[in-house]
ZAMARGU-4260 file (C-alpha; in steps of 0.2 Angstrom, whole numbers, plus 5000, padded with zeros to 4 digits):
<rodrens>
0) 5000/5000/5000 | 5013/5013/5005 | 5023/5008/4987 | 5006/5013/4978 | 5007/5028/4989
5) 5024/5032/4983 | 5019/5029/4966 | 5004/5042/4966 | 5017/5055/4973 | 5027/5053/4961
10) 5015/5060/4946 | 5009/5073/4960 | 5026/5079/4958 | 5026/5078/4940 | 5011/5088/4936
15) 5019/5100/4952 | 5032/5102/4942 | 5027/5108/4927 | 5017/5120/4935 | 5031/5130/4942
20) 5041/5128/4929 | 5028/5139/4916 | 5016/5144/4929 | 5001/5137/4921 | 4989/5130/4933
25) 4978/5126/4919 | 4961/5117/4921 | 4969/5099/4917 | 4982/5101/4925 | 4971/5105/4941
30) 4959/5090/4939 | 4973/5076/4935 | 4980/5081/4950 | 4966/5082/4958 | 4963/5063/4954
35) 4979/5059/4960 | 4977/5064/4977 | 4959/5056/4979 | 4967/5038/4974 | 4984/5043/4986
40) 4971/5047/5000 | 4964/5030/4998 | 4980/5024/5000 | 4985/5035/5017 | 4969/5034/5023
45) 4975/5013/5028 | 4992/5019/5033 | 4992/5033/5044 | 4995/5027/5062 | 4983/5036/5075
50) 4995/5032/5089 | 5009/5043/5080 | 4999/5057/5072 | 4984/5059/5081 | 4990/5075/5091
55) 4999/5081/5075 | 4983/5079/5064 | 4972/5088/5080 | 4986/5103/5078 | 4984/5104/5059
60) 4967/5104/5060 | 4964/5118/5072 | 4978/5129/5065 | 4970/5124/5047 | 4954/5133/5056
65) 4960/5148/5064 | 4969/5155/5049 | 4962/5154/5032 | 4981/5156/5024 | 4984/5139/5029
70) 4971/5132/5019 | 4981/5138/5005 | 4998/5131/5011 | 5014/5129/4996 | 5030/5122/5002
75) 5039/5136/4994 | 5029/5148/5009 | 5041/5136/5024 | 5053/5152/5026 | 5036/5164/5030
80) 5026/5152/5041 | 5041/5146/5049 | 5044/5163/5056 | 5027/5162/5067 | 5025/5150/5082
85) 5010/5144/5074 | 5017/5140/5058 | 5032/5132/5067 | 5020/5121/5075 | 5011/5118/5056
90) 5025/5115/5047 | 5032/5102/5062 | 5015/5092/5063 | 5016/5091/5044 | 5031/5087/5040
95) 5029/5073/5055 | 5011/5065/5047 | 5022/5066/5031 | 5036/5054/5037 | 5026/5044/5045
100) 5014/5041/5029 | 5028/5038/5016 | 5043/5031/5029 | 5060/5029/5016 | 5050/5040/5002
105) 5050/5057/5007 | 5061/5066/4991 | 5059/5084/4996 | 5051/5096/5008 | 5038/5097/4993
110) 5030/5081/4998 | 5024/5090/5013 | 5014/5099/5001 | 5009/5085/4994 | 5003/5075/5007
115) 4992/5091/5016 | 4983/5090/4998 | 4980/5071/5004 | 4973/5077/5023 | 4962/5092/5015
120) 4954/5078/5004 | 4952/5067/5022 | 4948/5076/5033 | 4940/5093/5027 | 4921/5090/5030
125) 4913/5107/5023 | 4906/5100/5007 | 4904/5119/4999 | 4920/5122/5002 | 4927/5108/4995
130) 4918/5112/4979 | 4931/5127/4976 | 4943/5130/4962 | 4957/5133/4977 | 4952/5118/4987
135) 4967/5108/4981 | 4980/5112/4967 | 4996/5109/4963 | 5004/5123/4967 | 4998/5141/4976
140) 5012/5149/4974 | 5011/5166/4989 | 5002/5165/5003 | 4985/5171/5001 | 4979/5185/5009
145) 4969/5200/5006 | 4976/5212/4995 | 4978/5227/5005 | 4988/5217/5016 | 4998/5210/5004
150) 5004/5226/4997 | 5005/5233/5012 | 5017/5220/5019 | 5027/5220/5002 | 5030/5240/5006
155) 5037/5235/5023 | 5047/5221/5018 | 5056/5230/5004 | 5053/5248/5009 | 5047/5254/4994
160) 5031/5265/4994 | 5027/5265/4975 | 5022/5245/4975 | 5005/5240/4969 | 5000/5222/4970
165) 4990/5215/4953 | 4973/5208/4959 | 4977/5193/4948 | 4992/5189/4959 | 4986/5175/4964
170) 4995/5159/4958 | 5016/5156/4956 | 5020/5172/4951 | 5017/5191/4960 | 5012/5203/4946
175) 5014/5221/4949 | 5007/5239/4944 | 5023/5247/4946 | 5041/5246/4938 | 5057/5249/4941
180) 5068/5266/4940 | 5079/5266/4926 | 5097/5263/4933 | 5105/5257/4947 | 5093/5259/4958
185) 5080/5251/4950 | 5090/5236/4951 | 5091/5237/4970 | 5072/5240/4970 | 5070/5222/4961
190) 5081/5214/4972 | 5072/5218/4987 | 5055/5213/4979 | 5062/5195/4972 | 5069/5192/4991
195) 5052/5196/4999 | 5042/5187/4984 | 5053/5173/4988 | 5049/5174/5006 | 5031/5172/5003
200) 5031/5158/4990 | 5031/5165/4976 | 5042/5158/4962 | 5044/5173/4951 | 5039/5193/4950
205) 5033/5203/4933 | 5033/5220/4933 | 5031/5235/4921 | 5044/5240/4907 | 5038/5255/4900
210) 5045/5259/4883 | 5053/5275/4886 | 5065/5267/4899 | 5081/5260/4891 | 5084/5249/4908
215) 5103/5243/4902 | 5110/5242/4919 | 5094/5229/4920 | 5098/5221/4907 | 5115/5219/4912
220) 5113/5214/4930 | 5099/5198/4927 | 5104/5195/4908 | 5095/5178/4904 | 5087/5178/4920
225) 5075/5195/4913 | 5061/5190/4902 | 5053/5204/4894 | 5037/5203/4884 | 5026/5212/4875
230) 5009/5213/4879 | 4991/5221/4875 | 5005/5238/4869 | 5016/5237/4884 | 5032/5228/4890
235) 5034/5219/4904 | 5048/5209/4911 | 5047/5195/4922 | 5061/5187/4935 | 5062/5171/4943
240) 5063/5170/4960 | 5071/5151/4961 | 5065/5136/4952 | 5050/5136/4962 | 5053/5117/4967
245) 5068/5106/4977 | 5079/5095/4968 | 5085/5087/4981 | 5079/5069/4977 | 5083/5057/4988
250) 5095/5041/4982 | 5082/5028/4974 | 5093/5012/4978 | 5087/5011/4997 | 5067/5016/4990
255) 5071/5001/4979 | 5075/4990/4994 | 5063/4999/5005 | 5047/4996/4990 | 5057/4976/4989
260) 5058/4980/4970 | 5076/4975/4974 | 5085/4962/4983 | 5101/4969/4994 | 5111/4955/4987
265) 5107/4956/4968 | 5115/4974/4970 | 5132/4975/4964 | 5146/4982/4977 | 5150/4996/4962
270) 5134/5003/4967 | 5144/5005/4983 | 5160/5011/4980 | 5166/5028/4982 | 5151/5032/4989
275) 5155/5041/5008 | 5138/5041/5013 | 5131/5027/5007 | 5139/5010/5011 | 5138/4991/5013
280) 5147/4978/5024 | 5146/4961/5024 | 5147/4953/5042 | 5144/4935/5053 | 5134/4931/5039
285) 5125/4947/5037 | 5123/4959/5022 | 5118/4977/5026 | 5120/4994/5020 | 5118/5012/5025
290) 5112/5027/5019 | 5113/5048/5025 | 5105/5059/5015 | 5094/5077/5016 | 5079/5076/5011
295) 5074/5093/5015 | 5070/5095/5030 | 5077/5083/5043 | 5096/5070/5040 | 5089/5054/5037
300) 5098/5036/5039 | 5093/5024/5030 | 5096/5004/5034 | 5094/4988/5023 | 5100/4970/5034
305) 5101/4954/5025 | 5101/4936/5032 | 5094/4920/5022 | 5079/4920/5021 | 5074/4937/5034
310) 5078/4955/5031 | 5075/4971/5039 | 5073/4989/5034 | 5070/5005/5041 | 5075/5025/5046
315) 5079/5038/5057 | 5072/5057/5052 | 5082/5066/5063 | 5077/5085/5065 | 5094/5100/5063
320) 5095/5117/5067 | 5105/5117/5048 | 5098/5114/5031 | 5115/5104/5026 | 5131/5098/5032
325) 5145/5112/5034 | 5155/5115/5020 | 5170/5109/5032 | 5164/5092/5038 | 5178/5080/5038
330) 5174/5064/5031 | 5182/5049/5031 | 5180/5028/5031 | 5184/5019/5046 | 5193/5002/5046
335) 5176/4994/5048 | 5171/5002/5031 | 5157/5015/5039 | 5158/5032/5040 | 5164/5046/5052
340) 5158/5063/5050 | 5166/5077/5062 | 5159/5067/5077 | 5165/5067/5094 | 5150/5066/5102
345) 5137/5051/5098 | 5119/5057/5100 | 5114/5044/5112 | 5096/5047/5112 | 5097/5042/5093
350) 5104/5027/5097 | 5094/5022/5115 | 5078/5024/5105 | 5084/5014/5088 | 5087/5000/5096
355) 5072/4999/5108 | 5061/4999/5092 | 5072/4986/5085 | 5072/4978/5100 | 5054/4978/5100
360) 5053/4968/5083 | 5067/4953/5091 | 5053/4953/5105 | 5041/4951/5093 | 5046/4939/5084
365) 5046/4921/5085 | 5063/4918/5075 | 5079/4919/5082 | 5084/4934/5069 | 5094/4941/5082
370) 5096/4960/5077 | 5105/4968/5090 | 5121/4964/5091 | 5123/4970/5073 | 5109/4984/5075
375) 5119/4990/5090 | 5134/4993/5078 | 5127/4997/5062 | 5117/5011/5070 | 5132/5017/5082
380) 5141/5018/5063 | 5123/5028/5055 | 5123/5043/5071 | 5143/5043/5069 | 5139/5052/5052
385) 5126/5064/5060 | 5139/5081/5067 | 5136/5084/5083 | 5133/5101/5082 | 5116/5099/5070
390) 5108/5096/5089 | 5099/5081/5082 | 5083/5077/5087 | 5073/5061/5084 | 5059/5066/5074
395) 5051/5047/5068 | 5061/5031/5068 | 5050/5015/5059 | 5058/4997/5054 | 5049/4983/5043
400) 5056/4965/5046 | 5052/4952/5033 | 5051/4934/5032 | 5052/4930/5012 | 5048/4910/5015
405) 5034/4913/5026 | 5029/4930/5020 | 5026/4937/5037 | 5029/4955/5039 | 5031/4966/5053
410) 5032/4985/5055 | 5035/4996/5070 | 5036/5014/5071 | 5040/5027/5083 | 5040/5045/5085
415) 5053/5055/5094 | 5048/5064/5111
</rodrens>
């Protein structure tokens, strides 16, 4: 069920993506995506764990109620609402609901979009409001609020007195009644509008060129990044604030194993080598490998163990006060073959809880799969490679242990304190 879930995020992206990439949110675009996330929500509906995200989905719910922008949520808004304690809460219960929901197959902070489309279509029971063109899209674009507000909060952000906000702002891009002086200044005035458009979730700005105006010093500063248009007898330029969507994919060789669509042993140690944070040791008999990615918003480590006929898989979503590893983390392989990251403190509370979930599945079982003298060593190797000064903090830990001649499967999960 959750491999179908992962499947149906995947066009949800697709479709995501191509909105901010020309900033049509077209009227098929809207209703393919729309079918998408009624046929995930079926999925999720048999997955989400009550136990885990109850309190998460109550917080969701009651800020979604209090604050009409947050019915119209966009990933690319995280730097706005995340400067508000409310939002903080928001985007923490989200992103939390998100983990749990799609385990080793979170590929961006966009899937938190993503999967708040899925909860709308769970759990929003006012049937009007559900019939409306903004109930669920695939992309927002700035965070919706009235217009006199908006413009206003534009003038403070940037300091500029001459803005005026489009009334058909709404969507990917901010459109403007106003353009830029021409010189240098003018140049400053736009940066300052693409830092606070940015800010807000919008993925690019068009303003007015008039004709009069040569605007070199503009052509010169943005170059290709400056689109300029004709239209109805008047220019207009337009400037992308980003690409509007994260590229930070997550490796797909620990998905494969996670969605068992491959086998840890039919993969060849090339797919291994030179590769500092992802690795594989073979041990007592045991085949396992590790993985230590970003996948937007929290490090993750990824785990794979092999033996005969039983294997085991999970992760660790750790929280950071950073969005990447410094620029100056030292890394090197151990004689073991794992990794060692700048760490001379190991986050025990990582470790304490991993291996009482872990722990849980040997106690569960009725198999003498002995994990934890190897889980003990493989996961002192996987928080080694977290630095110790992201402050990490458990955010959700789940394991899935699999029995390919019987076909028995068990799965725990947990989330952090």
């Amino acid at each position: 069920m959750r491999t179908m879930l992962a499947k149906s995020l995947d066009s949800m992206r697709a479709i995501r993506r191509e909105v901010l990439v020309d900033g049509n949110v077209s009227n098929e675009r809207v209703e393919k995506y729309i079918e998408l996330v009624v046929k995930a929500a079926s999925f999720a509906d048999s997955l989400i764990n009550p136990e885990i995200v109850e309190k998460h989905l109550s917080t969701i719910i009651n800020l979604y109620n209090d604050d009409s922008a947050l019915r119209h949520y966009d990933s690319n808004q995280d730097l706005w609402w995340n400067e508000s304690s409310e939002g903080k809460k928001f985007l923490e219960a989200l992103r939390l609901i998100t983990i749990q929901l799609l385990h080793g197959n979170v590929y961006s902070r966009e899937d938190a979009f993503h999967v708040f489309q899925i909860l709308k279509c769970l759990y929003e029971e006012d049937k009007e409001y559900r019939k409306a063109v903004w109930f669920i899209l695939p992309a927002y674009g700035g965070i919706c609020v009235d217009f006199d507000y908006l413009q206003a909060l534009l003038i403070k952000m940037t300091g500029n007195n001459n803005l005026i906000v489009n009334t058909q702002s709404r969507g990917p891009t901010l459109i403007l009644d106003w353009y830029p002086d021409d010189g240098k200044g003018g140049v400053q005035e736009i940066l300052k509008i693409i830092e606070a458009a940015a800010k807000l979730g919008y993925i690019g700005i068009e303003f007015k060129m008039p004709q009069e105006y040569k605007y070199e010093d503009l052509y010169k500063n943005f170059g290709s990044l400056l689109e300029v248009k004709n239209d109805s007898d008047s220019w207009k330029g337009r400037i992308r604030c980003g690409t509007g969507y994260d590229r930070c994919k997550s490796d797909t060789l620990f998905q494969s194993l996670e969605n068992n669509e491959k086998k840890l042993s039919e993969i060849p140690p090339s797919e291994f080598d030179g590769r500092l944070l992802r690795y594989r040791c073979k041990k007592d008999g045991r085949d396992y490998a590790v993985c230590v990615d970003f996948p937007g918003f929290a490090n993750r480590i990824l785990f794979t163990i092999t033996e005969n006929e039983y294997s085991a898989h999970g992760g660790i979503y750790v929280s950071n006060t950073v969005t990447k590893l410094p620029d100056n983390t030292q890394i090197r392989l151990v004689n073991d073959g794992s990794i060692y990251i700048n760490a001379d403190k190991k986050p025990s509370d990582i470790l304490e809880s991993f291996t009482n979930v872990l722990n849980k599945i040997i106690s569960n079982t009725k198999n003498n799969y002995a994990l934890s003298d190897i889980s003990a060593q493989l996961l002192e190797d996987a928080v080694n490679s977290l630095d110790s000064d992201l402050n990490a903090v458990v955010m959700f830990i789940y394991a899935t242990l699999t029995n390919s001649r019987t076909g028995e499967e068990m799965e725990i999960e947990e989330a952090g304190e």
